[in-house]
Backbone as a printed PyTorch tensor [residue, N CA C, xyz], in Angstrom:
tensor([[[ 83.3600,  96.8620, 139.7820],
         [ 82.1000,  96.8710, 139.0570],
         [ 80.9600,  96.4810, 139.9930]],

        [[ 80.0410,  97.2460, 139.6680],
         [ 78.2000,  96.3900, 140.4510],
         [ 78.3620,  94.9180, 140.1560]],

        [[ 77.4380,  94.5180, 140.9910],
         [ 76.8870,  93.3570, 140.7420],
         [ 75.0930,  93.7280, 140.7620]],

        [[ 74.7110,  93.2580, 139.9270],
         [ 73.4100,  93.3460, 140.0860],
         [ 72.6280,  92.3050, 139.5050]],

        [[ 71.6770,  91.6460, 140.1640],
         [ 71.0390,  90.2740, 139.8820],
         [ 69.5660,  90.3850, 139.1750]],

        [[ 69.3810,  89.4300, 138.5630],
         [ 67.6530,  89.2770, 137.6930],
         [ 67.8980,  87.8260, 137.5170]],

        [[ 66.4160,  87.4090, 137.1320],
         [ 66.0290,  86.1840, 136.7840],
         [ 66.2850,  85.6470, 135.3560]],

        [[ 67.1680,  84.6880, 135.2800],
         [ 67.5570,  84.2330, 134.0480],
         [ 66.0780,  83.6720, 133.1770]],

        [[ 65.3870,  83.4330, 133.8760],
         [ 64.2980,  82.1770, 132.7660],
         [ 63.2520,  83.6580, 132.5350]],

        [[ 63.2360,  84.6710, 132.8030],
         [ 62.1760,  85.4100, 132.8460],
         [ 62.4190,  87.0070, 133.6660]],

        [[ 61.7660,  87.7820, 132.9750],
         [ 61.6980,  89.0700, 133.3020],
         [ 60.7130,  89.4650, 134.7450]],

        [[ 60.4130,  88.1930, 134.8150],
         [ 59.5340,  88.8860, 135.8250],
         [ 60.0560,  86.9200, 136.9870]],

        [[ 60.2660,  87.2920, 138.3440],
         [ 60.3530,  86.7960, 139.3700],
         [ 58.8980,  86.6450, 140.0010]],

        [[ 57.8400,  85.7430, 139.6710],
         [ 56.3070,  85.4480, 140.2110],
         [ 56.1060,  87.5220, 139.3690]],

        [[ 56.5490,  88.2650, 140.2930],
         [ 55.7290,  89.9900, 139.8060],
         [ 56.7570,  90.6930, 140.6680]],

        [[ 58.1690,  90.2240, 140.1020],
         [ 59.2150,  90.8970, 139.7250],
         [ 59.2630,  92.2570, 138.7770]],

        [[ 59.7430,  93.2620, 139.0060],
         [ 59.3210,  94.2640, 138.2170],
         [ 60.9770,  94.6440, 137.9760]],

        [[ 60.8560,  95.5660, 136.9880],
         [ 62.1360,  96.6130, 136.5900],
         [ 63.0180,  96.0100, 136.5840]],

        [[ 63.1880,  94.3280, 135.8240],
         [ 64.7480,  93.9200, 135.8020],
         [ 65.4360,  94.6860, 134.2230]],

        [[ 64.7280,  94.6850, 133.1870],
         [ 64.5650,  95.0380, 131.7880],
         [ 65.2310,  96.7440, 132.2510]],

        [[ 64.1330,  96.8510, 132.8040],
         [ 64.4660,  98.4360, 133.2090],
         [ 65.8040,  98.8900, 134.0820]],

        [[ 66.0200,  97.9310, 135.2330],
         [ 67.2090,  98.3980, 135.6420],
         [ 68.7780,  98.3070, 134.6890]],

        [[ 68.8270,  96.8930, 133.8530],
         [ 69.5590,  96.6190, 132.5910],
         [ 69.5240,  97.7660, 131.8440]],

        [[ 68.6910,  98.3720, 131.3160],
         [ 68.5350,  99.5700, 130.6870],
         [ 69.1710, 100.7420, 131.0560]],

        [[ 69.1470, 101.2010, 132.2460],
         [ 69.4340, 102.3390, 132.8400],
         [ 70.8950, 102.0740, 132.9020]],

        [[ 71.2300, 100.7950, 133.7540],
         [ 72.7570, 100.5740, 133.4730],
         [ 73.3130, 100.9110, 132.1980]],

        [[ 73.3630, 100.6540, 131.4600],
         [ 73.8510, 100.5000, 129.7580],
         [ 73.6340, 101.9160, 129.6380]],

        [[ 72.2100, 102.8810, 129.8560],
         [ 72.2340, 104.1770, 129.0700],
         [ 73.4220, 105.1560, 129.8680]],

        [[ 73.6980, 104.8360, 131.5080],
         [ 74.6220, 105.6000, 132.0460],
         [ 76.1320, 104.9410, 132.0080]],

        [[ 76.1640, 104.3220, 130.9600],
         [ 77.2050, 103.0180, 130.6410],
         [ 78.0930, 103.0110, 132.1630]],

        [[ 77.3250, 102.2460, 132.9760],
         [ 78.0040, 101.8620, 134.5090],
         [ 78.5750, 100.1620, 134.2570]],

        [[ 79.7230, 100.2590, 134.8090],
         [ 79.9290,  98.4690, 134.3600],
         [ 79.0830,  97.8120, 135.6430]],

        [[ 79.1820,  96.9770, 135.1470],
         [ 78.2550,  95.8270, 135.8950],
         [ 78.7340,  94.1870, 135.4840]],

        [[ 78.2560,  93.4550, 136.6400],
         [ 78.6930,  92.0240, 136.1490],
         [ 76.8410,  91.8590, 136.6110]],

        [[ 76.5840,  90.5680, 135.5370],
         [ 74.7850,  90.2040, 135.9330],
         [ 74.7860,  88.8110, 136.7100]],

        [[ 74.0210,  88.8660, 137.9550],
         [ 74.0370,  87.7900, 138.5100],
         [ 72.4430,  86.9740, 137.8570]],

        [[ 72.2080,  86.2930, 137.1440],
         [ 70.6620,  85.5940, 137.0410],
         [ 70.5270,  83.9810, 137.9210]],

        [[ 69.1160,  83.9220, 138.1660],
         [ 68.9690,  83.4500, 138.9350],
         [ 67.3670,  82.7030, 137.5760]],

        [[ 67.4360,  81.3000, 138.2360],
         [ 66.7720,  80.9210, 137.1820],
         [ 65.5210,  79.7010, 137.6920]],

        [[ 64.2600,  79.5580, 137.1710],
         [ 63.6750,  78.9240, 138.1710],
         [ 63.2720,  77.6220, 137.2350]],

        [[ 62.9910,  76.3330, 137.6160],
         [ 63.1930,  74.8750, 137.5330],
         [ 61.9880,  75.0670, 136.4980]],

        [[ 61.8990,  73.5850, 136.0000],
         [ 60.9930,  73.3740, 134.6300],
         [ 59.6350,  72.9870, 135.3200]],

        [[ 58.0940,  72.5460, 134.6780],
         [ 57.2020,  72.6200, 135.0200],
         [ 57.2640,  70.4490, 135.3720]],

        [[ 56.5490,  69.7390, 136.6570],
         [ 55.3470,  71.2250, 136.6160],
         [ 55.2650,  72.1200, 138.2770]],

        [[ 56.8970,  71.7990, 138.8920],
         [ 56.9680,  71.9770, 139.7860],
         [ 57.5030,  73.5980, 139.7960]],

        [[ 58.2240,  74.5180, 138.6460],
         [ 59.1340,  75.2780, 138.3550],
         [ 60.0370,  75.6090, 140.1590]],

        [[ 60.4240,  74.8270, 140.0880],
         [ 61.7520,  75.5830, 141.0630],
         [ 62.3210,  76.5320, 141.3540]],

        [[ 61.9320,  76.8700, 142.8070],
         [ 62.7630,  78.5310, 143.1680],
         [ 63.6250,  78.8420, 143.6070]],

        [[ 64.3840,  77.2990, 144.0860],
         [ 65.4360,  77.2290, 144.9480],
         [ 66.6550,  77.7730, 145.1180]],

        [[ 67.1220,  78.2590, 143.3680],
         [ 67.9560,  78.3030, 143.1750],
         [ 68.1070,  80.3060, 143.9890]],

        [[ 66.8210,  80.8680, 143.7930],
         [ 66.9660,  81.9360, 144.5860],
         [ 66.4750,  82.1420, 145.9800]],

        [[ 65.6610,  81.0030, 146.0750],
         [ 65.0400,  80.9780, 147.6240],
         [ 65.9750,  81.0920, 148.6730]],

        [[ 67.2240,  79.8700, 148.4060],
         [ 68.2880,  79.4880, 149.0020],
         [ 69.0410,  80.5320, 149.4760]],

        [[ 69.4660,  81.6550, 148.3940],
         [ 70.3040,  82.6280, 148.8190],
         [ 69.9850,  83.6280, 149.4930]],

        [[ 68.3420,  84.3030, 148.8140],
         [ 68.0200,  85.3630, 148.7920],
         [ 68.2450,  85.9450, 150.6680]],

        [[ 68.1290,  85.1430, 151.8740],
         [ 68.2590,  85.8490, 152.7690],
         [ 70.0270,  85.9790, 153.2090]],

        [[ 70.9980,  84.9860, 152.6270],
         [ 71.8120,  85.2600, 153.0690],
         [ 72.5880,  86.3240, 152.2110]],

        [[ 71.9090,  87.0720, 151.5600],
         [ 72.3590,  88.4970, 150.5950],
         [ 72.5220,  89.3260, 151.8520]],

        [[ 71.6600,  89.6550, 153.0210],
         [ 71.8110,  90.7630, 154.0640],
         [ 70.9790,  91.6590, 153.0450]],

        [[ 70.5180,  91.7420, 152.3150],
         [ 69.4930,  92.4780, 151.9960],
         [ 68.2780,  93.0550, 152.9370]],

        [[ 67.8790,  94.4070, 152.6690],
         [ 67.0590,  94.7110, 153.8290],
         [ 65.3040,  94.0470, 153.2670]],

        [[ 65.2640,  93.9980, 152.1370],
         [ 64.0760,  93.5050, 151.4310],
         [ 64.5410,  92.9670, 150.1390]],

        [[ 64.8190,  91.5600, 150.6490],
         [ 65.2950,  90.5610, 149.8040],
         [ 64.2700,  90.5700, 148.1530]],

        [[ 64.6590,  90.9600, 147.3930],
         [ 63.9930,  90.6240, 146.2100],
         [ 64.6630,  90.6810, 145.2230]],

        [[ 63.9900,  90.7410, 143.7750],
         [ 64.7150,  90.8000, 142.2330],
         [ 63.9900,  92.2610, 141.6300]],

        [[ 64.9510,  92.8690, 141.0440],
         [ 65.7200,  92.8030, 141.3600],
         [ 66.7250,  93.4210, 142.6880]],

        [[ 68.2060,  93.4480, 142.2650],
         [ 68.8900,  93.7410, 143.1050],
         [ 70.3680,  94.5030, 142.6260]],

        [[ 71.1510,  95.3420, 143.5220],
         [ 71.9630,  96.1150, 142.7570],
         [ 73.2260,  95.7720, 144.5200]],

        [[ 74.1900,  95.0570, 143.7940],
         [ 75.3180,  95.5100, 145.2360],
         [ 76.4220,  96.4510, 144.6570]],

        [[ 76.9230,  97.1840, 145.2400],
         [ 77.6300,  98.5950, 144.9750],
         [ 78.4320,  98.9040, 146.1840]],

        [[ 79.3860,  97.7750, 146.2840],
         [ 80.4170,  97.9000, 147.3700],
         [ 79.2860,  97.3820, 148.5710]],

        [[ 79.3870,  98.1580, 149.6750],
         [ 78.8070,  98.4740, 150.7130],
         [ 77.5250,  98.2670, 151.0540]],

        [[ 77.0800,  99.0880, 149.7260],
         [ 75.4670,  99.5540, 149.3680],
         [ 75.2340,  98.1620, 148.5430]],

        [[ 74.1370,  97.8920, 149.1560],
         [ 72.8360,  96.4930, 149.3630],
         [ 71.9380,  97.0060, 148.9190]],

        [[ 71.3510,  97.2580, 147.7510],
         [ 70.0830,  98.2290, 147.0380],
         [ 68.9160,  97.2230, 146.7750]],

        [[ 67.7020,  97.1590, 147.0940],
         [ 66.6600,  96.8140, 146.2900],
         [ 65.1520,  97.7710, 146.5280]],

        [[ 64.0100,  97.8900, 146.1100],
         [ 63.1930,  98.7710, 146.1180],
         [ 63.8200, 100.3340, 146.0320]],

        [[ 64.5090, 100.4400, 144.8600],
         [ 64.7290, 101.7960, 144.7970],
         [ 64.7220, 103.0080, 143.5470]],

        [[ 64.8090, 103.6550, 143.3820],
         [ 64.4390, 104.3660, 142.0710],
         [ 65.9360, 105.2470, 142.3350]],

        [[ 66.7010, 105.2970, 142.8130],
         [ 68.2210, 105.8260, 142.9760],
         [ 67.7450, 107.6650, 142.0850]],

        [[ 67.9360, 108.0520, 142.9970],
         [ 67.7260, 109.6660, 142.5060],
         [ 66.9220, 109.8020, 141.5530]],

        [[ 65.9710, 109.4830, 140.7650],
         [ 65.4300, 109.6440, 139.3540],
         [ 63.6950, 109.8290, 139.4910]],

        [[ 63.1600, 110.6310, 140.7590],
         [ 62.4080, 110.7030, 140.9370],
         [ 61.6200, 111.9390, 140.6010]],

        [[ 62.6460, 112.8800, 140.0110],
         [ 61.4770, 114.1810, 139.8420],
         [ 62.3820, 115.2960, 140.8700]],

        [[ 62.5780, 116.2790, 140.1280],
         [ 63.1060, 117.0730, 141.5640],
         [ 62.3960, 118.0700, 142.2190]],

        [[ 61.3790, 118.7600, 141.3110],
         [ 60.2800, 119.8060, 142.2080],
         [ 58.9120, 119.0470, 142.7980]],

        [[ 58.4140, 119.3020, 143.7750],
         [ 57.2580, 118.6090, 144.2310],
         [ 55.9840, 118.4530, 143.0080]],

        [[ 56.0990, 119.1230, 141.8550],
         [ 55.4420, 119.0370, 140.5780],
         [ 55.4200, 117.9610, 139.9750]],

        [[ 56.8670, 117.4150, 139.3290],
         [ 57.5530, 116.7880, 139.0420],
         [ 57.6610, 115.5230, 140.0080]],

        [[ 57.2420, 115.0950, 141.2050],
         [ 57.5580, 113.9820, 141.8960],
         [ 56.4960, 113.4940, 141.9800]],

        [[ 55.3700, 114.6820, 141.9390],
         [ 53.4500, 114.1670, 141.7110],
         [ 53.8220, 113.5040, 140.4320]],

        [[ 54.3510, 114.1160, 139.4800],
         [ 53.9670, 113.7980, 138.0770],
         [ 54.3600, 112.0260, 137.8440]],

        [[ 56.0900, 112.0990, 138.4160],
         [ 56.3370, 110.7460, 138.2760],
         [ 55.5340, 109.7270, 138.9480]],

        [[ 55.4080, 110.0510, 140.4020],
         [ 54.1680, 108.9370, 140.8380],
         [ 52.7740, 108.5190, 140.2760]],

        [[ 52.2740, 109.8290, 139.7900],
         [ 50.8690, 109.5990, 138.8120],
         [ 51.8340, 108.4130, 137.9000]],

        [[ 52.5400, 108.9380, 136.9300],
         [ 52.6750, 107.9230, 136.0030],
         [ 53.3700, 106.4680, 136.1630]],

        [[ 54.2660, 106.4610, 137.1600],
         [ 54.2910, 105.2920, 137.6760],
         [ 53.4160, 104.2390, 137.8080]],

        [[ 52.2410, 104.7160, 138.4310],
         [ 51.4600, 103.7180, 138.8990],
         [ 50.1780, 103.3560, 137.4100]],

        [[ 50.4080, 104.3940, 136.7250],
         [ 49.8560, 103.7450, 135.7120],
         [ 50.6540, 102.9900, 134.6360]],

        [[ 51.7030, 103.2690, 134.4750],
         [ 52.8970, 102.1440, 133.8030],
         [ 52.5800, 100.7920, 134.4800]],

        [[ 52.1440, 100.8460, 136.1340],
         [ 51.9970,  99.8890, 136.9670],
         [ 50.8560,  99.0360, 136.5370]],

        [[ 49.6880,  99.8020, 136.5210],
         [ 48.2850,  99.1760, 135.9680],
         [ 48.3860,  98.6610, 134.9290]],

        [[ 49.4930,  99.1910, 133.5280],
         [ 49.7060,  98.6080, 132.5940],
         [ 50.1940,  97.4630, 132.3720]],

        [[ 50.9940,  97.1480, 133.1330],
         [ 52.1740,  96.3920, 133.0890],
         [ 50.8660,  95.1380, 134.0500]],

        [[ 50.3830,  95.2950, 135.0850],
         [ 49.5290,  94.1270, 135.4440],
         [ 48.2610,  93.3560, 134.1800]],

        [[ 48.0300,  94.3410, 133.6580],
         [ 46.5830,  93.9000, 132.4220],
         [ 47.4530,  93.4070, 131.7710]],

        [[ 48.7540,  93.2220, 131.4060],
         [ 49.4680,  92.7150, 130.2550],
         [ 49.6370,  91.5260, 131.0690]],

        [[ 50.1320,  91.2260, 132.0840],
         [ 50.5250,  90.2110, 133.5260],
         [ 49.3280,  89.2530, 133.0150]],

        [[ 48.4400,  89.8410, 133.7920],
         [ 47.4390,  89.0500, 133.6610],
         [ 46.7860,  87.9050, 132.7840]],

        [[ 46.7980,  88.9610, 131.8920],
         [ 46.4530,  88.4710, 130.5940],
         [ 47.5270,  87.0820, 129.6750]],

        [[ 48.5070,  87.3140, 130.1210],
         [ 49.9870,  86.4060, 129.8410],
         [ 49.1850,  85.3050, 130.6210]],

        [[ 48.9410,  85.0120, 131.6550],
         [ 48.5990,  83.8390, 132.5710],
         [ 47.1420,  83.3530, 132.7890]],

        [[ 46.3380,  84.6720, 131.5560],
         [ 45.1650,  83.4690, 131.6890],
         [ 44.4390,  82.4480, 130.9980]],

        [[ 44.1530,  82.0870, 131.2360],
         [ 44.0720,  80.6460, 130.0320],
         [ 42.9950,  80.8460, 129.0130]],

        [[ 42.1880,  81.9840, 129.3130],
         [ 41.5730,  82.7750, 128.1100],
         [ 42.3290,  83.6380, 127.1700]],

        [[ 43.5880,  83.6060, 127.3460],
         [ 44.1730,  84.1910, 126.5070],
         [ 43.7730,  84.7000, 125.2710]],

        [[ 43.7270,  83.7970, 124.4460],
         [ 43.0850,  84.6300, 122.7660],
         [ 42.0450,  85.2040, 122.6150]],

        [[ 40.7860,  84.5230, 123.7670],
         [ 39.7620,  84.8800, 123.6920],
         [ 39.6410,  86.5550, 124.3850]],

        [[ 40.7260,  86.7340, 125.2540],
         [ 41.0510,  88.4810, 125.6340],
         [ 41.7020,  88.9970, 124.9070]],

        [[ 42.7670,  88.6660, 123.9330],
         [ 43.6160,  89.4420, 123.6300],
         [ 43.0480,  90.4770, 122.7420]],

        [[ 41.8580,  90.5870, 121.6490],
         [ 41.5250,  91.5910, 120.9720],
         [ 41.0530,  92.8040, 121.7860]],

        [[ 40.4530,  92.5060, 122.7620],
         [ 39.6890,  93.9090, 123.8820],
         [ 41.1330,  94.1450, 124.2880]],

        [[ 41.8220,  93.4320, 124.8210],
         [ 43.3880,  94.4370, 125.4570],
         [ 44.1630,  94.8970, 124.5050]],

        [[ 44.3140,  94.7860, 123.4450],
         [ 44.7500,  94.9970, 122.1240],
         [ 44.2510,  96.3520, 121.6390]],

        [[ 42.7950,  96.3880, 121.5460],
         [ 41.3880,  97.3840, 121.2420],
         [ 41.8180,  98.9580, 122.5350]],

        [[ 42.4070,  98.3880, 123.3380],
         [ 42.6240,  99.9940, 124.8100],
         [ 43.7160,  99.9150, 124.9420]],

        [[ 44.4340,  99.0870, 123.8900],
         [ 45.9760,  99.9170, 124.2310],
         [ 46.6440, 101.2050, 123.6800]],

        [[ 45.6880, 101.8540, 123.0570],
         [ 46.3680, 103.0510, 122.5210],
         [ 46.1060, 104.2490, 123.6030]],

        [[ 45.2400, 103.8790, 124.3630],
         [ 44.6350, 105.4480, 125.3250],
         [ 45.6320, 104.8950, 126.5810]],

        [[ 46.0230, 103.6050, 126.6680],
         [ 46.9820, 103.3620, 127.7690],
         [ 48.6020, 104.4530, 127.7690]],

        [[ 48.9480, 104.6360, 126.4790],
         [ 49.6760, 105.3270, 125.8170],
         [ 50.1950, 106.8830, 125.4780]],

        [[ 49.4800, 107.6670, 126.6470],
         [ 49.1370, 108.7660, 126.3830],
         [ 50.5320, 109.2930, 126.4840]],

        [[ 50.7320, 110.4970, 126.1230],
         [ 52.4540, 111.0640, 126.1690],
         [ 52.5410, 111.5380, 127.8580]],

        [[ 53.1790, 111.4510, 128.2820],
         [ 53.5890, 112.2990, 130.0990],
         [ 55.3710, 112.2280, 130.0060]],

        [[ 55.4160, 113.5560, 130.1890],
         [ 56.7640, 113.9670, 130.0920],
         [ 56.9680, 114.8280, 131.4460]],

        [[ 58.7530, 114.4020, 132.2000],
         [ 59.4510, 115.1800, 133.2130],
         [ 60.1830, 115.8440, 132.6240]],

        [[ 59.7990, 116.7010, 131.2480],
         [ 60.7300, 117.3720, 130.8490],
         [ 61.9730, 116.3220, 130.0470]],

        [[ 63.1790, 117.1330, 130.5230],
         [ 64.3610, 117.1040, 129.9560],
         [ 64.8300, 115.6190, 130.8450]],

        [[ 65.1720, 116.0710, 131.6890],
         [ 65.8140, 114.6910, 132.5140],
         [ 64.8560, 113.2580, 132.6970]],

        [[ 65.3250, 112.4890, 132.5470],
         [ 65.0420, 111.2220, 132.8270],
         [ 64.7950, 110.8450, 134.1420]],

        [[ 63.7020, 109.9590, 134.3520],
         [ 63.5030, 109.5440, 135.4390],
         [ 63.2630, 107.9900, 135.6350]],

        [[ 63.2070, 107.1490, 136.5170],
         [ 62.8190, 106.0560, 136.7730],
         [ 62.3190, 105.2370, 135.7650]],

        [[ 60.8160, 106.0430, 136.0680],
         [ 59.4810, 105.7320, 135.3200],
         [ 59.8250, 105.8600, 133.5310]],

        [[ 60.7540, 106.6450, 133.2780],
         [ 60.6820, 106.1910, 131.6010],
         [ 61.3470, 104.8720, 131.5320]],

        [[ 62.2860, 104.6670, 132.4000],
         [ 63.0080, 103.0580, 131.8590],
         [ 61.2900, 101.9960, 132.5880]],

        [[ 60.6300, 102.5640, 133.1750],
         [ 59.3250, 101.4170, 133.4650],
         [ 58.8170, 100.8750, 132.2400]],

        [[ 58.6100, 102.3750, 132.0450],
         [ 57.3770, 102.6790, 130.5070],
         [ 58.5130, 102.0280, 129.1760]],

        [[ 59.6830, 101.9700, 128.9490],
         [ 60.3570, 101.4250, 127.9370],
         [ 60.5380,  99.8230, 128.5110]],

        [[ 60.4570,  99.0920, 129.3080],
         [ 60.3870,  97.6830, 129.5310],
         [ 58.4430,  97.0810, 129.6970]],

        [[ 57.7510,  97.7700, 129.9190],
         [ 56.1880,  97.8690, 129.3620],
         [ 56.3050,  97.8070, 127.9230]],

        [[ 56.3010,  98.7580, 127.7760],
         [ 56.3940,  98.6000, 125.8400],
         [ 57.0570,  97.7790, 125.1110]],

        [[ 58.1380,  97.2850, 125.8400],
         [ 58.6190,  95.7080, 124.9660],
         [ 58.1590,  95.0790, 125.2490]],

        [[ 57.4000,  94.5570, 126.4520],
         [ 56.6260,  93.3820, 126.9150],
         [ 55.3310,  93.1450, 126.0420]],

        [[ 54.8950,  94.1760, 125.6880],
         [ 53.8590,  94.5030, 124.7720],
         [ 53.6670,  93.9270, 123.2530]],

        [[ 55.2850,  94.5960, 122.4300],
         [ 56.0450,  94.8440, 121.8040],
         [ 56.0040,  92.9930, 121.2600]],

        [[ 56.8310,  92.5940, 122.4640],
         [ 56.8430,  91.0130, 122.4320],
         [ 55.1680,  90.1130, 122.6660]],

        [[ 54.7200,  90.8540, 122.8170],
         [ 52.9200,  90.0190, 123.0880],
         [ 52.3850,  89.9530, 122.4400]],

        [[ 52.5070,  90.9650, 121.1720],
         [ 52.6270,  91.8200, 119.9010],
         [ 52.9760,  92.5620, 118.9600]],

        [[ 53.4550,  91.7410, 117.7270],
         [ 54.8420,  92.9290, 117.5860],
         [ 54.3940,  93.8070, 116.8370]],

        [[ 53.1590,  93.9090, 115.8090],
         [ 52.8070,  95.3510, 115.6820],
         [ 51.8650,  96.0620, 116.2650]],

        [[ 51.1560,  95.8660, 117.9900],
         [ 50.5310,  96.6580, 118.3540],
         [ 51.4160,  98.4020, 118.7910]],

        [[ 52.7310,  98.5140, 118.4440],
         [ 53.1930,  99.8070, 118.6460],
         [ 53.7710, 100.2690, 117.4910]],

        [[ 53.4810,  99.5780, 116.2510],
         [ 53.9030, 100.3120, 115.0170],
         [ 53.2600, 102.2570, 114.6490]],

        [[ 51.8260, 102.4610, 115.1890],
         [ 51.4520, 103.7160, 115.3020],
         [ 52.2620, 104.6710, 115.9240]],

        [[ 52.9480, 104.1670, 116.8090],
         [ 54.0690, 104.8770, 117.4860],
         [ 55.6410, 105.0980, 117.0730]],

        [[ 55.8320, 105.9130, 116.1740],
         [ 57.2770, 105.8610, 115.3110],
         [ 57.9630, 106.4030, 116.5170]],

        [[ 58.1120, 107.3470, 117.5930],
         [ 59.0960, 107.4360, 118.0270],
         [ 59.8260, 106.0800, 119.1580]],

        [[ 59.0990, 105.2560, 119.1540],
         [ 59.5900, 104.3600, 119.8440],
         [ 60.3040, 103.0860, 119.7670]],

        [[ 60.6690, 103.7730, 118.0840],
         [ 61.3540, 102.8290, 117.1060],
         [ 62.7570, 103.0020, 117.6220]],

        [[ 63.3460, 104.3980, 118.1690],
         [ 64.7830, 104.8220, 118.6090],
         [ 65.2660, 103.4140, 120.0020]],

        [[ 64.3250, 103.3060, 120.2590],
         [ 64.5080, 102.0950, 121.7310],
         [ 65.4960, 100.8580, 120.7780]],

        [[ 64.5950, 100.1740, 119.7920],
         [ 65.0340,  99.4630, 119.1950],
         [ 66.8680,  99.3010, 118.7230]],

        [[ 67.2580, 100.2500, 118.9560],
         [ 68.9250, 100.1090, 118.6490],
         [ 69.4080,  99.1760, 119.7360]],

        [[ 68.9510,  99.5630, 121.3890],
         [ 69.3580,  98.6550, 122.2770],
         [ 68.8970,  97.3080, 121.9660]],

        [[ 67.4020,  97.3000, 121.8470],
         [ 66.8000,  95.8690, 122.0910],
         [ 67.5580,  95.1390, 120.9130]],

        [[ 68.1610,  95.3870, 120.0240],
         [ 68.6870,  94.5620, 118.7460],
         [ 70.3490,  94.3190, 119.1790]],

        [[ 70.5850,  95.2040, 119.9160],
         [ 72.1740,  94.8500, 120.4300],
         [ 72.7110,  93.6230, 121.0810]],

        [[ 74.1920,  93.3170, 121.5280],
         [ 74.5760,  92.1870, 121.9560],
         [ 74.2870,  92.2570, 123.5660]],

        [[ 74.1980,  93.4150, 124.2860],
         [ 73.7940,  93.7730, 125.3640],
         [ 72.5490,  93.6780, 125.7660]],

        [[ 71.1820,  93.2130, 125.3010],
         [ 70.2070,  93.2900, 125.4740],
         [ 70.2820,  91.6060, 125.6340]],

        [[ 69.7890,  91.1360, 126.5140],
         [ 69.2700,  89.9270, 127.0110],
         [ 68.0250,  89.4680, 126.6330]],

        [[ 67.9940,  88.5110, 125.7760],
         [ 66.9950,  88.1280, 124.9250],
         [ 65.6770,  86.7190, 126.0230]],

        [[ 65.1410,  87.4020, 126.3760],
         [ 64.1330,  86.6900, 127.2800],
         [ 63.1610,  86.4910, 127.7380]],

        [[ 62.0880,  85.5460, 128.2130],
         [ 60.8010,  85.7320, 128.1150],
         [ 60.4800,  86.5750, 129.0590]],

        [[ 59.0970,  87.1270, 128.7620],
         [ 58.1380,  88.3720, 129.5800],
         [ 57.9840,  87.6910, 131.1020]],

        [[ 57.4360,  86.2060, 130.9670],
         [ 57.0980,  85.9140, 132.1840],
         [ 57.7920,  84.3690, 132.3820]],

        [[ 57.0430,  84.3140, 133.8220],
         [ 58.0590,  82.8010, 134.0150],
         [ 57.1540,  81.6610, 133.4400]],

        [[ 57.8450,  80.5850, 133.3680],
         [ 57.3530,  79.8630, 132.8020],
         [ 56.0330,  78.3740, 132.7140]],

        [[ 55.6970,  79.2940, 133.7330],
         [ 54.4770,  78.9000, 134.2000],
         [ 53.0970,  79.8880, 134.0750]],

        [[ 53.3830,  80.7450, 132.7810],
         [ 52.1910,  81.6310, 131.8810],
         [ 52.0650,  80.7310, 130.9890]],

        [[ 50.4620,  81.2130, 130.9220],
         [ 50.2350,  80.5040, 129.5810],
         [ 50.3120,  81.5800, 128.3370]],

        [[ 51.2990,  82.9580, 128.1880],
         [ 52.0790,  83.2500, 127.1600],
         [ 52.7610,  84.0820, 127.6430]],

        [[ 53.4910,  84.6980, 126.6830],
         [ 55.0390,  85.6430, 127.1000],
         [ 56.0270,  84.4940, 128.0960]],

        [[ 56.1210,  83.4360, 127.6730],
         [ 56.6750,  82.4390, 128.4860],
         [ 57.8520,  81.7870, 127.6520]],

        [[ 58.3640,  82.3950, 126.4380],
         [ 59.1020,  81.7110, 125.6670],
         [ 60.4910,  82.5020, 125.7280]],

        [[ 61.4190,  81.9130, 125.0730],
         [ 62.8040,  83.2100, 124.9460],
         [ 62.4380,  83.5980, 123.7490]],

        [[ 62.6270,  85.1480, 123.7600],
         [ 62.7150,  85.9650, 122.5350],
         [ 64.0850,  86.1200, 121.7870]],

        [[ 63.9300,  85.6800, 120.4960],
         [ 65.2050,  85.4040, 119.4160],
         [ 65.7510,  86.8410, 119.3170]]])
């Protein structure tokens, strides 16, 4: 089986990306896996040690979270084949990537600033044009498991800012399962998305 590692206290490692998402992709191509988490200390120091310590003696070529070992293969920064296969299609995924990306930071942000309530109606107010449909067709790529761990982060920031959106109710079978890892958006040193989700 893989081993593949994420942060136990939080979905996001400081701006850790795609642990939600790589969990996801595992499970939809039902690959076994064992989960390594890695978890960081209470406030007001939160502790990193517990991954600082290891992270270089992984032999990793770019030590980060997450991470995928597969025998031999030492994986991190990677999108493993799911990029688009015509040069059409590889524009398309990068356009939308990086705006899943922009998304996923205004939500970041906003989790850690101490204006919190006083922003949340204007980010609340432009999240529907954030939302626009972009499709690779038939096959799956990367970027939809991005855009489905965005939308729970969201989801969890707010739980009916995606009720307008019925098809994204089908996600919900995983997120309610015993396989879905119930956990906060950020670490725990936001001032929200910082809690475990029941």
């Amino acid at each position: 089986a893989m081993t593949w590692a994420s942060c136990r206290a939080s979905r996001r490692w400081f701006w850790c990306t795609g642990i939600f998402a790589v969990g996801l992709l595992l499970e939809f191509t039902d690959t076994s896996y064992e989960e390594k988490r890695y978890t960081c200390g209470e406030a007001p120091d939160y502790d990193r040690s517990q991954w600082l310590d290891v992270k270089i003696r992984l032999d990793l070529e770019f030590p980060n979270l997450p991470y995928l070992l597969d025998g031999k293969n030492k994986i991190t920064q990677n999108n493993h084949d799911m990029g688009g296969e015509t040069e059409e299609e590889k524009i398309q995924v990068d356009i939308v990537e990086n705006q899943v990306m922009d998304f996923r930071i205004q939500l970041i942000k906003l989790c850690y600033s101490p204006d919190r309530e006083t922003l949340k109606p204007q980010y609340l107010e432009q999240l529907p044009g954030q939302l626009k449909h972009s499709s690779m067709g038939e096959k799956l790529t990367y970027v939809d498991f991005l855009t489905c761990d965005t939308l729970d982060q969201n989801r969890i920031f707010e739980p009916k800012c995606l009720d307008e959106f019925p098809n994204l109710k089908k996600i919900a079978a995983y997120i309610q399962s015993v396989n879905f890892f119930k956990m906060p958006i950020n670490n725990k040193m936001a001032q929200g998305g910082n809690k475990p989700i029941c």
